[in-house]
VMD Tcl script that builds the backbone (N, CA, C; Angstrom):
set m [mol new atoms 462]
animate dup $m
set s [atomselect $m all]
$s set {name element resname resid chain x y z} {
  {N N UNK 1 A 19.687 -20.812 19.664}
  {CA C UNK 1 A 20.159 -19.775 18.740}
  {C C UNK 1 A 19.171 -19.643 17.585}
  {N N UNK 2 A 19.064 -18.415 17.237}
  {CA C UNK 2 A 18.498 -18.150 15.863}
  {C C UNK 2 A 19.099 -18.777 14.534}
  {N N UNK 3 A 18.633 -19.530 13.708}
  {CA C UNK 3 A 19.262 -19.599 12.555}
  {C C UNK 3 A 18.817 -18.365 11.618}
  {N N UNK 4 A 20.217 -18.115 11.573}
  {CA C UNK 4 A 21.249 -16.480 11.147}
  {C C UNK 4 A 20.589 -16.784 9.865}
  {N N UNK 5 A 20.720 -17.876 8.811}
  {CA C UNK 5 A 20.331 -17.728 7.527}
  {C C UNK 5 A 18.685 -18.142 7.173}
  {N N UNK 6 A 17.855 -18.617 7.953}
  {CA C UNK 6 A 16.882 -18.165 7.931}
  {C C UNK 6 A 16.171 -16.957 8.667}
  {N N UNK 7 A 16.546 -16.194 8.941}
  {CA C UNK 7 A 16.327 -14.760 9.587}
  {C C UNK 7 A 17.080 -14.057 8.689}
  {N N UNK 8 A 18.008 -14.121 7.710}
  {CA C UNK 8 A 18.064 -13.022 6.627}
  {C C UNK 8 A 17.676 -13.568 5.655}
  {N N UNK 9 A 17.140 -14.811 5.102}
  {CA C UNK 9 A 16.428 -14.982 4.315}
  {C C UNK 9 A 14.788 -13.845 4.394}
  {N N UNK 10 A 14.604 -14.602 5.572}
  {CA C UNK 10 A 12.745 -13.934 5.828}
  {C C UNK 10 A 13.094 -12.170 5.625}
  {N N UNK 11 A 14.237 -11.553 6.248}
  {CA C UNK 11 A 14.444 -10.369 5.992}
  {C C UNK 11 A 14.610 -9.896 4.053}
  {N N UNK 12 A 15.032 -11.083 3.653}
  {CA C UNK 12 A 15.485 -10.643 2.430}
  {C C UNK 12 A 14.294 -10.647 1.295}
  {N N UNK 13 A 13.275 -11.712 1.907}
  {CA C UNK 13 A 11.861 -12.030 1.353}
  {C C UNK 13 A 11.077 -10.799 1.857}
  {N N UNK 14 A 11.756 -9.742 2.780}
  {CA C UNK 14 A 10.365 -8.980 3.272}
  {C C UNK 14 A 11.049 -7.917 1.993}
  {N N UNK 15 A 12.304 -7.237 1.850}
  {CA C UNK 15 A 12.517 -6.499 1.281}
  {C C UNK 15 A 12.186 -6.345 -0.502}
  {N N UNK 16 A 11.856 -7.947 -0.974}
  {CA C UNK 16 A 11.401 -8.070 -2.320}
  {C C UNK 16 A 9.995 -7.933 -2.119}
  {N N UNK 17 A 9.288 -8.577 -1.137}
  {CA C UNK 17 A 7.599 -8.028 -1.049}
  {C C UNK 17 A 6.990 -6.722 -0.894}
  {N N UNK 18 A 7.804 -6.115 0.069}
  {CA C UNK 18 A 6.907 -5.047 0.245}
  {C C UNK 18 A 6.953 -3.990 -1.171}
  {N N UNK 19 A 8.383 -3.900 -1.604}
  {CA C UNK 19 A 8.309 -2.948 -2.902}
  {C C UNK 19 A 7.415 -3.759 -4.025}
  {N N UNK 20 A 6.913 -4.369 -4.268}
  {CA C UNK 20 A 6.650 -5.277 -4.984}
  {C C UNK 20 A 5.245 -4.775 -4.688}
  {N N UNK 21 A 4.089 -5.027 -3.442}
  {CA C UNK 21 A 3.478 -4.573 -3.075}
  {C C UNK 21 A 2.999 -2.994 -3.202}
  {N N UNK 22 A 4.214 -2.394 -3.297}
  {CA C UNK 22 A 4.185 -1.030 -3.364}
  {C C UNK 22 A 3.930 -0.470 -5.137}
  {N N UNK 23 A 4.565 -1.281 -5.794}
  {CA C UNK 23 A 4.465 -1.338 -7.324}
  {C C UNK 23 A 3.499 -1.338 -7.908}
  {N N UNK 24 A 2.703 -2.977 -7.316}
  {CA C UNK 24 A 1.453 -2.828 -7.596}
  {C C UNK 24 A 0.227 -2.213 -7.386}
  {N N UNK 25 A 0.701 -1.234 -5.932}
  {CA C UNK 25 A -0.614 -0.315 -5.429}
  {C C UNK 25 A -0.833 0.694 -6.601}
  {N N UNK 26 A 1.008 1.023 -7.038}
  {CA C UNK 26 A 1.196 2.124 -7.928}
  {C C UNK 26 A 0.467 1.672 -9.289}
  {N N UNK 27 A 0.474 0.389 -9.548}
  {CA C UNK 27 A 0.215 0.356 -11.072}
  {C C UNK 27 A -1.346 0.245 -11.187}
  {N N UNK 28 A -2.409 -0.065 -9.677}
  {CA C UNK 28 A -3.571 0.134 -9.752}
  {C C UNK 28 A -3.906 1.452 -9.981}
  {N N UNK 29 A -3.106 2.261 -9.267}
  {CA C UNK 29 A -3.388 3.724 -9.280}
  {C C UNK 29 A -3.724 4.322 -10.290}
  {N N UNK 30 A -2.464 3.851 -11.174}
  {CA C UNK 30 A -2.486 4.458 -12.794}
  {C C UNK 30 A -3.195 3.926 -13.632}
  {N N UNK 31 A -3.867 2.257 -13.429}
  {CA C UNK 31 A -4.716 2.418 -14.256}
  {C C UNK 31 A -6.201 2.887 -13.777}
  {N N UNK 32 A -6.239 3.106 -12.631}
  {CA C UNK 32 A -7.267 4.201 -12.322}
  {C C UNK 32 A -7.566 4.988 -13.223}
  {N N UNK 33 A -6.439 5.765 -12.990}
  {CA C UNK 33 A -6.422 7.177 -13.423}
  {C C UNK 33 A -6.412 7.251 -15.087}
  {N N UNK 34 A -6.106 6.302 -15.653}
  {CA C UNK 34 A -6.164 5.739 -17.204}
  {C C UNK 34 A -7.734 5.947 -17.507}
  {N N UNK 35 A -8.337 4.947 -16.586}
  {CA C UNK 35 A -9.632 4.928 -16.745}
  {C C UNK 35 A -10.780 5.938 -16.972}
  {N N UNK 36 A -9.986 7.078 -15.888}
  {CA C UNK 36 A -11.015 8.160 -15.690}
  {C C UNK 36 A -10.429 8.711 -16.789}
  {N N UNK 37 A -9.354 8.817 -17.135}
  {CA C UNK 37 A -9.091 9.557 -18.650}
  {C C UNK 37 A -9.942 9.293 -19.648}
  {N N UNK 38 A -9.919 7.748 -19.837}
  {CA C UNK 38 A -10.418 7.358 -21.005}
  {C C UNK 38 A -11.919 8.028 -21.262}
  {N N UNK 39 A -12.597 7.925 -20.021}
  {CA C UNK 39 A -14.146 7.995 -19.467}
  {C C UNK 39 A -14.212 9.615 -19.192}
  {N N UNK 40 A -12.834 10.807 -18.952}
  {CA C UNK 40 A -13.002 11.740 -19.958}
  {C C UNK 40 A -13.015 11.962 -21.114}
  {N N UNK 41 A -11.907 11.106 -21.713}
  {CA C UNK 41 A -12.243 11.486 -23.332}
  {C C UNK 41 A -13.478 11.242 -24.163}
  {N N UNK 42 A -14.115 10.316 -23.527}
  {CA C UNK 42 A -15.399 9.911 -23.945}
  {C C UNK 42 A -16.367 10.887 -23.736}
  {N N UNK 43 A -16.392 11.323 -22.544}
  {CA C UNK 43 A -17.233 12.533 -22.018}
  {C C UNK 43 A -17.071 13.753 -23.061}
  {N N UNK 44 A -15.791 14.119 -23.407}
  {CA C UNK 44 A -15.319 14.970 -24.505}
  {C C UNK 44 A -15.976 14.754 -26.306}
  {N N UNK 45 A -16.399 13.022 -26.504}
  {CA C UNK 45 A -16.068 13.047 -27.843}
  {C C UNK 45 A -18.042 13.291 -27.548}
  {N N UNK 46 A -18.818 12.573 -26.552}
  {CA C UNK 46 A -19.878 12.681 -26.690}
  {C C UNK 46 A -20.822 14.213 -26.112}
  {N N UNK 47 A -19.613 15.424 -25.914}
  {CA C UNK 47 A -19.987 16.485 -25.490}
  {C C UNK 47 A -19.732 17.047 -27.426}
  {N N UNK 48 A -19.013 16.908 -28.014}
  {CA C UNK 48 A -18.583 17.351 -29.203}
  {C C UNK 48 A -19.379 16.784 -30.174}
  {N N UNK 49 A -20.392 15.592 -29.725}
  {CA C UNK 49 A -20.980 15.110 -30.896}
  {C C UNK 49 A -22.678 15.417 -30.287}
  {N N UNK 50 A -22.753 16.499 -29.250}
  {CA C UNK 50 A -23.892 16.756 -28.634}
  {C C UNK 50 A -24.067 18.350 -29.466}
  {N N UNK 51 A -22.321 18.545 -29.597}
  {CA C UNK 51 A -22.600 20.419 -29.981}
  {C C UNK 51 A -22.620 20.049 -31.354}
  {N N UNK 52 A -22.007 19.040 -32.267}
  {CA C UNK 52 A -22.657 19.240 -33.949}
  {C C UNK 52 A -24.033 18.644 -33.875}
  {N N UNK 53 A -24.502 17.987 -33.039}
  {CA C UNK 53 A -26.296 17.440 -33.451}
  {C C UNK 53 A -26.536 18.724 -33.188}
  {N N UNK 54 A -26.636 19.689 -31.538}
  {CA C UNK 54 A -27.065 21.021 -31.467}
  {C C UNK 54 A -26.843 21.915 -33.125}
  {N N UNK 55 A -25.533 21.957 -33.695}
  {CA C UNK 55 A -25.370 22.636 -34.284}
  {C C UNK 55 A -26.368 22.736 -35.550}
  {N N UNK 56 A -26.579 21.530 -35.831}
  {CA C UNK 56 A -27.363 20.662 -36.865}
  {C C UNK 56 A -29.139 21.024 -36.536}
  {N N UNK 57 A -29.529 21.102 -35.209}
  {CA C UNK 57 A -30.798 21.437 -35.064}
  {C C UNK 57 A -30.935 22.784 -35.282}
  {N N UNK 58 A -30.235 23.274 -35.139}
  {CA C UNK 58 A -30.281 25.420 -34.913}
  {C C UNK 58 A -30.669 25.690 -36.220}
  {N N UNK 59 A -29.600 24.765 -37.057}
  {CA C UNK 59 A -29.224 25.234 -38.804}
  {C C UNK 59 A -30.535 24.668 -39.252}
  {N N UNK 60 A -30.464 23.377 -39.268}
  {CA C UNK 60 A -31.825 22.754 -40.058}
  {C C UNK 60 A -33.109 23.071 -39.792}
  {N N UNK 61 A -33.465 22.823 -38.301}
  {CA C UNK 61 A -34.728 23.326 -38.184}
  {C C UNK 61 A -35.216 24.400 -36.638}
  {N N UNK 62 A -34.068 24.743 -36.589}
  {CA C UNK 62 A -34.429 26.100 -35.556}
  {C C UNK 62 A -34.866 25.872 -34.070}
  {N N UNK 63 A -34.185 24.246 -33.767}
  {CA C UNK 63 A -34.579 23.756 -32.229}
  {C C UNK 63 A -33.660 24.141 -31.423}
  {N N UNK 64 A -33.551 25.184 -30.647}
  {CA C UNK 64 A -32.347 25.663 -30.020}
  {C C UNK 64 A -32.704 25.224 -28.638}
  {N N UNK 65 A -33.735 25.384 -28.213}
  {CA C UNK 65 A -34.050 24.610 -26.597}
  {C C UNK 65 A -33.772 23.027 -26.732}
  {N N UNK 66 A -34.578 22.289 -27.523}
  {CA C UNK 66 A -34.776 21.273 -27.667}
  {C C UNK 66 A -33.217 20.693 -28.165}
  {N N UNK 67 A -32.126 21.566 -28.655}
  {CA C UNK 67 A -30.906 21.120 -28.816}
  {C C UNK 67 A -30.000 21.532 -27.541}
  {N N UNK 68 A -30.228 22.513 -26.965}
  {CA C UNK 68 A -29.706 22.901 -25.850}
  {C C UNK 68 A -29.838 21.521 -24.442}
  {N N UNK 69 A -31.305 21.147 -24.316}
  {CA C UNK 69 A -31.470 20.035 -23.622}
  {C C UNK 69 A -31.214 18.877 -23.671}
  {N N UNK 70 A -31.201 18.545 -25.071}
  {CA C UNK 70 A -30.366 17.442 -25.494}
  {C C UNK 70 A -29.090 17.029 -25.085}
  {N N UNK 71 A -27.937 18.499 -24.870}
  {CA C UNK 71 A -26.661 18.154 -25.181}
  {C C UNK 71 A -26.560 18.385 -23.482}
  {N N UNK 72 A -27.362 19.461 -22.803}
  {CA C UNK 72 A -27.486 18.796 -21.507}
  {C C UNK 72 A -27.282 17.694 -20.965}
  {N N UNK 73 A -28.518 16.752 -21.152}
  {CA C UNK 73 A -28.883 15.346 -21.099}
  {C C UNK 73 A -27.177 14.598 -21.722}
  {N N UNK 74 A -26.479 14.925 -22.268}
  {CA C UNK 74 A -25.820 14.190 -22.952}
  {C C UNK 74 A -24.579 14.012 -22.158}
  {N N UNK 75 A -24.348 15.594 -21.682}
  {CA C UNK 75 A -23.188 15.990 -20.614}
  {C C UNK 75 A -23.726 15.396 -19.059}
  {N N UNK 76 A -24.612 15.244 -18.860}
  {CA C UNK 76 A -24.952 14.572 -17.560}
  {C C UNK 76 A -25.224 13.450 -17.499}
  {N N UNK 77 A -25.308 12.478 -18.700}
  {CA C UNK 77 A -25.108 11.072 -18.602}
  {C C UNK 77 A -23.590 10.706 -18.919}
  {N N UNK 78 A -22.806 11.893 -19.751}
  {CA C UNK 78 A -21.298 11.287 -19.625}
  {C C UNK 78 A -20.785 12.097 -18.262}
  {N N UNK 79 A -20.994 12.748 -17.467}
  {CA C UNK 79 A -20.896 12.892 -16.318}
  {C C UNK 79 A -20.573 11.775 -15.628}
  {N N UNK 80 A -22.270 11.307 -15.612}
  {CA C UNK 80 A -22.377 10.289 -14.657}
  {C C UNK 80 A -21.526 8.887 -14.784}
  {N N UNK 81 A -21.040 8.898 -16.332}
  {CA C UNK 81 A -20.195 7.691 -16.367}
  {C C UNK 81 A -19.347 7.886 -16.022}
  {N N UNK 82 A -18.805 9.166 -16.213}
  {CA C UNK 82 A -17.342 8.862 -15.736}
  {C C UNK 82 A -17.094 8.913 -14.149}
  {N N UNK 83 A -18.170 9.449 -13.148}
  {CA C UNK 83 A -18.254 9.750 -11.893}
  {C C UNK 83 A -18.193 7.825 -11.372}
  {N N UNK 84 A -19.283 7.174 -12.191}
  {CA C UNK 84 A -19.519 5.762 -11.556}
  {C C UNK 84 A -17.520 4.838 -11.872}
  {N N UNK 85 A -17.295 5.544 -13.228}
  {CA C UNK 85 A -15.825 4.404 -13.875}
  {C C UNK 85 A -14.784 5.223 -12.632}
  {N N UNK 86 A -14.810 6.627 -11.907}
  {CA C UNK 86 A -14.051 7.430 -11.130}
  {C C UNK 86 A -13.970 6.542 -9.637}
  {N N UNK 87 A -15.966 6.022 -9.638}
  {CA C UNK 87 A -16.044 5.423 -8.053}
  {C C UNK 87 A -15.495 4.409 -8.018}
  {N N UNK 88 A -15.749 3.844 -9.259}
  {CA C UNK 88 A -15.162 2.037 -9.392}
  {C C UNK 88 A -13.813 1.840 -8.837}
  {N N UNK 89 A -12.763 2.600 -9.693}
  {CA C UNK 89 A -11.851 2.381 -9.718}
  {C C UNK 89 A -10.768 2.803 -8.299}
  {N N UNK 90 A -11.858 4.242 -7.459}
  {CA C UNK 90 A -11.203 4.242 -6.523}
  {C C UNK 90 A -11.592 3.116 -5.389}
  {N N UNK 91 A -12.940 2.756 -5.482}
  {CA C UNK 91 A -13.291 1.209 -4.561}
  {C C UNK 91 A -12.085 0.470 -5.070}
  {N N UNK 92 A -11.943 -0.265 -5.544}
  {CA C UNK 92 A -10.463 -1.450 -6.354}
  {C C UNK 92 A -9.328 -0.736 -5.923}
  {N N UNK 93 A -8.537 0.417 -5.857}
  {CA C UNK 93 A -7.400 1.028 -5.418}
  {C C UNK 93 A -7.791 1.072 -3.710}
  {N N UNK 94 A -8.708 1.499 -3.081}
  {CA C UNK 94 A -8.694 1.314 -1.540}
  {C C UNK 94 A -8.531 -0.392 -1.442}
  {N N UNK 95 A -9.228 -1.330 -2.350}
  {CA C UNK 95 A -9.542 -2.810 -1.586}
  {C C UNK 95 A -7.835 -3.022 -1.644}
  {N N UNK 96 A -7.447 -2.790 -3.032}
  {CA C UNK 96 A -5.874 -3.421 -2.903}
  {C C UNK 96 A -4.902 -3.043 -1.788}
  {N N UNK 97 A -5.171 -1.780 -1.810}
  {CA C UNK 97 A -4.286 -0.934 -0.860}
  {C C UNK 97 A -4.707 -1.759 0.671}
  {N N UNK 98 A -5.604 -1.538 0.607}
  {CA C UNK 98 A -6.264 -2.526 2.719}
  {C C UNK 98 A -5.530 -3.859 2.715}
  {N N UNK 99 A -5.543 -4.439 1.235}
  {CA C UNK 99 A -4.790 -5.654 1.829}
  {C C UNK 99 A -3.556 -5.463 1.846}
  {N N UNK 100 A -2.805 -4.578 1.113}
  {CA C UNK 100 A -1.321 -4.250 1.317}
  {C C UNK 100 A -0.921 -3.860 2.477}
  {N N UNK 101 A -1.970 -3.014 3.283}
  {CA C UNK 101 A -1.774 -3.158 4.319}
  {C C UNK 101 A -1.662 -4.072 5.694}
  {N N UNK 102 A -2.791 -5.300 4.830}
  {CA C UNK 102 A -2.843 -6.307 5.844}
  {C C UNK 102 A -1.225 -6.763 6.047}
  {N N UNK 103 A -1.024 -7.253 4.395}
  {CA C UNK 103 A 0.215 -8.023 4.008}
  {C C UNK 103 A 1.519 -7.288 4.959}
  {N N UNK 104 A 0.880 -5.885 5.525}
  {CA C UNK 104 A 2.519 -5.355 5.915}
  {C C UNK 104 A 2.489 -5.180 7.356}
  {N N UNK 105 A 1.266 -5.133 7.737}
  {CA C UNK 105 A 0.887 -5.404 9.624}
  {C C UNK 105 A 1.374 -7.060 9.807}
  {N N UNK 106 A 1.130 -7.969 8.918}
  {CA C UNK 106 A 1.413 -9.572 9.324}
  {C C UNK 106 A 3.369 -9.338 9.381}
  {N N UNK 107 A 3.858 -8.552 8.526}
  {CA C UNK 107 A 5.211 -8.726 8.136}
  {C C UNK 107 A 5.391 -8.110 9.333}
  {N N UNK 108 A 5.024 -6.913 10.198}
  {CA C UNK 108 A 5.460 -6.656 10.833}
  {C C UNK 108 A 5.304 -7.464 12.058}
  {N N UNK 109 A 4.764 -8.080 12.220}
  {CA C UNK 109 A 3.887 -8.628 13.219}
  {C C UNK 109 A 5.128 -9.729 13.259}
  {N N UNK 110 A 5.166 -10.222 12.216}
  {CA C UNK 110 A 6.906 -11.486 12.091}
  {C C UNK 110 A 8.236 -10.556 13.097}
  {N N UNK 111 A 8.027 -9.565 11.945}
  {CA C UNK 111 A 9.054 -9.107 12.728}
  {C C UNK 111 A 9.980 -8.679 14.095}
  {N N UNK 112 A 8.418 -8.146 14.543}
  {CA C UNK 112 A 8.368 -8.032 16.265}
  {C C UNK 112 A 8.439 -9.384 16.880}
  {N N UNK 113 A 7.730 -10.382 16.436}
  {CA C UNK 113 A 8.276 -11.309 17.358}
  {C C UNK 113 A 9.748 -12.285 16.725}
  {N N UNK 114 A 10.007 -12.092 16.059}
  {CA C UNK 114 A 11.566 -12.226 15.753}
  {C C UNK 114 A 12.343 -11.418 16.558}
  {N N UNK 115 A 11.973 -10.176 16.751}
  {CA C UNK 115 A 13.100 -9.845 17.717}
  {C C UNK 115 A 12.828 -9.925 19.056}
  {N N UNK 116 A 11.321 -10.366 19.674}
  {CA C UNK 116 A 10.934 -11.252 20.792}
  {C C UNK 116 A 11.697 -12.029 21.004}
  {N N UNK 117 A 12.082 -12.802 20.192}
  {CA C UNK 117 A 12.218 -14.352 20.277}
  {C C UNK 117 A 14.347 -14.095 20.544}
  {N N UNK 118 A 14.601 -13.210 19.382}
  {CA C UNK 118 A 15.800 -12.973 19.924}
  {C C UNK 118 A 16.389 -12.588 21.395}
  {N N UNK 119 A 15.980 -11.418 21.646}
  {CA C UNK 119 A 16.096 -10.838 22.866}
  {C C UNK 119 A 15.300 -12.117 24.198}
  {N N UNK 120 A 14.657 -13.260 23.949}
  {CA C UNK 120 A 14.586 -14.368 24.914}
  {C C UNK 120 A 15.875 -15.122 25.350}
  {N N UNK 121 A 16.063 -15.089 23.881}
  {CA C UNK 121 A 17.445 -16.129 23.553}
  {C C UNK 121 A 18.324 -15.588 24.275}
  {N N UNK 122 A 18.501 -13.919 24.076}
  {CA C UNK 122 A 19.882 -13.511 24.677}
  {C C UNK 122 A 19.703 -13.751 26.045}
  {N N UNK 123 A 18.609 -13.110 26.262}
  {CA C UNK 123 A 18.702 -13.474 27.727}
  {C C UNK 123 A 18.842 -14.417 28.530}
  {N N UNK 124 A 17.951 -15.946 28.015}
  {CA C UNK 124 A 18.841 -16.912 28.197}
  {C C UNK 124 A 20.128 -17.586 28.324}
  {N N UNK 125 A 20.909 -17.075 26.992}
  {CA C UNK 125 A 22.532 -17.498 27.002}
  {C C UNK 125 A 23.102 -16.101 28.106}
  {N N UNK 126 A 22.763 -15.192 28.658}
  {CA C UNK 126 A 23.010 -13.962 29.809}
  {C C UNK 126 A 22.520 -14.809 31.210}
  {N N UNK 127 A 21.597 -15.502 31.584}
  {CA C UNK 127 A 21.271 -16.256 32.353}
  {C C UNK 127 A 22.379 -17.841 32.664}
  {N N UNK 128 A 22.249 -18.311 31.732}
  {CA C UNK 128 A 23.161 -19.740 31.841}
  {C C UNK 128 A 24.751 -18.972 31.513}
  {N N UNK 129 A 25.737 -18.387 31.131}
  {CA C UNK 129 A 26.749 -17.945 31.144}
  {C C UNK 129 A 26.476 -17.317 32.574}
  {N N UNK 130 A 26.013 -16.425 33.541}
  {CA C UNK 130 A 25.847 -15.672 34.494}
  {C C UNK 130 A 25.749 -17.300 36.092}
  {N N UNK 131 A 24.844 -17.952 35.614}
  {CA C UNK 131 A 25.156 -19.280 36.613}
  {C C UNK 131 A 26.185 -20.254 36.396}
  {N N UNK 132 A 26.898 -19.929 34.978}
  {CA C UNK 132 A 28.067 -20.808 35.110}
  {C C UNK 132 A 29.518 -20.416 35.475}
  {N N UNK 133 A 29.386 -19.231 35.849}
  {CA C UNK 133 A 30.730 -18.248 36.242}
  {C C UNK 133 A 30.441 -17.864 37.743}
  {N N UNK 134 A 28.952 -17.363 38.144}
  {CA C UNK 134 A 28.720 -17.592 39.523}
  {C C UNK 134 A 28.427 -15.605 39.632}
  {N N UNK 135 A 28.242 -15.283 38.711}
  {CA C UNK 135 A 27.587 -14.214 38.580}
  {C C UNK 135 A 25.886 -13.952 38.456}
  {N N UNK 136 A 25.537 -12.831 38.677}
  {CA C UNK 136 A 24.122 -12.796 38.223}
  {C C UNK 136 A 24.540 -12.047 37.029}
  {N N UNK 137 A 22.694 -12.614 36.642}
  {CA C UNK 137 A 22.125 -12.224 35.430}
  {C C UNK 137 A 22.052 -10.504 35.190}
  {N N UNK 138 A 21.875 -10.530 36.110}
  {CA C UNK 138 A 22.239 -8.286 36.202}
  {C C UNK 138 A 23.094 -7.768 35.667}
  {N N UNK 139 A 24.504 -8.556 36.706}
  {CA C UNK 139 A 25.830 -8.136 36.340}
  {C C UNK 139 A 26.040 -8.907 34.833}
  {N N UNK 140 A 25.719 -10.104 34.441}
  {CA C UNK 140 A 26.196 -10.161 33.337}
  {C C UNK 140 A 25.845 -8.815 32.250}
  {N N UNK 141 A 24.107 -8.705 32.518}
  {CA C UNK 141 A 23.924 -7.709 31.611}
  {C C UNK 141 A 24.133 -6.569 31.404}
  {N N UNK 142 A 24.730 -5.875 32.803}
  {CA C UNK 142 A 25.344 -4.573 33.012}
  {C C UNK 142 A 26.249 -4.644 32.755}
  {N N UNK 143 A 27.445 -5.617 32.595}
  {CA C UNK 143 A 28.934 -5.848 31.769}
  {C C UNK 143 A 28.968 -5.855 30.247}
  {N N UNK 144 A 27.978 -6.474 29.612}
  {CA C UNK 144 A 27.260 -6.364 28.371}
  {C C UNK 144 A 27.501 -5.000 28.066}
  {N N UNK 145 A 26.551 -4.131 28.295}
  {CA C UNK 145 A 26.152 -2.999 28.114}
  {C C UNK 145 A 27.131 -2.477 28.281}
  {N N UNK 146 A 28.273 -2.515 29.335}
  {CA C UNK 146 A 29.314 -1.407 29.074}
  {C C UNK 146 A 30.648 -1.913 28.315}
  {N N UNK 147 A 30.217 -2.854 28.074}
  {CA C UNK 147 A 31.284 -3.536 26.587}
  {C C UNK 147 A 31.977 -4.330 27.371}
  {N N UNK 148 A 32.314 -4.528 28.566}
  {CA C UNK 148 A 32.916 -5.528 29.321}
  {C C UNK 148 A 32.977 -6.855 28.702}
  {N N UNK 149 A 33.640 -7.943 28.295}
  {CA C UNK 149 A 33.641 -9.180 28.005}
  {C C UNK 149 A 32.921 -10.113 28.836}
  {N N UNK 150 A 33.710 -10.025 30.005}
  {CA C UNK 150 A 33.838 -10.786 31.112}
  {C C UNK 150 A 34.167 -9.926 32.673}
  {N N UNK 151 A 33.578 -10.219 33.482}
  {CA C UNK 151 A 34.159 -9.474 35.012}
  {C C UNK 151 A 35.813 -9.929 35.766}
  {N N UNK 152 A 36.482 -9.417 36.236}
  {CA C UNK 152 A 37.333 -9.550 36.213}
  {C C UNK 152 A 37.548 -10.328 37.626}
  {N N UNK 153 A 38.032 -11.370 38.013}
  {CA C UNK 153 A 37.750 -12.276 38.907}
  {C C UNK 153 A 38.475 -11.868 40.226}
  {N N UNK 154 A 38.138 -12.119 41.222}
  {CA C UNK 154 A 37.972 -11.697 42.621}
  {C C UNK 154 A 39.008 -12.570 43.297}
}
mol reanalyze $m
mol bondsrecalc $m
mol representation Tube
mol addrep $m
């Protein structure tokens, strides 16, 4: 026989892991997405401090290319940061996520053979009840199936 209370234990341990698992995919996610915020706002404060230096060259001394390229240069290196803090963070959200997945192919993997292991068993106690009454294993299991208890004796 299966022990009944370790088989709803392991069931009761899968149902606190996997959400748990699921929580934390979520809370990588968001600080992902925190990240790329932040690494916009940055992009924002150093696009805004590209247009008062521009503004500052036009007024003071009349460099409008040379301020124009500047703030270029400025928007395509905060580009690029936030593209590399965007890649980072989605590499780290796939690695976690692959192993959450590992963690939930192994759970399942329990699971299937838990109910392997059950459905042996039954068939066993369908086998030894079926040779101790002088029935087969067929008929026991075709009496099974149609709710029959027991066959009704001859």
């Amino acid at each position: 026989m299966v022990d009944q209370n370790a088989a709803l234990g392991l069931i009761d341990e899968l149902r606190v892991a996997v959400p748990e698992e699921v929580r934390a995919a979520k809370r990588i996610n968001s600080e992902g997405e925190r990240i790329i915020e932040k690494a916009q706002e940055e992009a924002e404060r150093i696009v805004a401090r590209a247009q008062e230096q521009a503004a500052f060259l036009i007024d003071e001394r009349g460099l409008t290319q040379a301020a124009d390229e500047e703030s270029r240069r400025i928007i395509a290196d905060a580009q690029q940061d936030a593209d590399e803090i965007r890649k980072g963070a989605d590499e780290y959200a796939v690695s976690v996520l692959v192993g959450l997945e590992g963690d939930v192919v192994k759970t399942l993997q329990s699971i299937k053979k838990g109910i392997a292991m059950l459905d042996e068993r039954r068939s066993e106690l369908i086998d030894g009840r079926a040779s101790s009454n002088g029935t087969t294993a067929e008929e026991e299991e075709a009496w099974e199936e149609e709710g029959e208890a027991e066959p009704a004796r001859r």
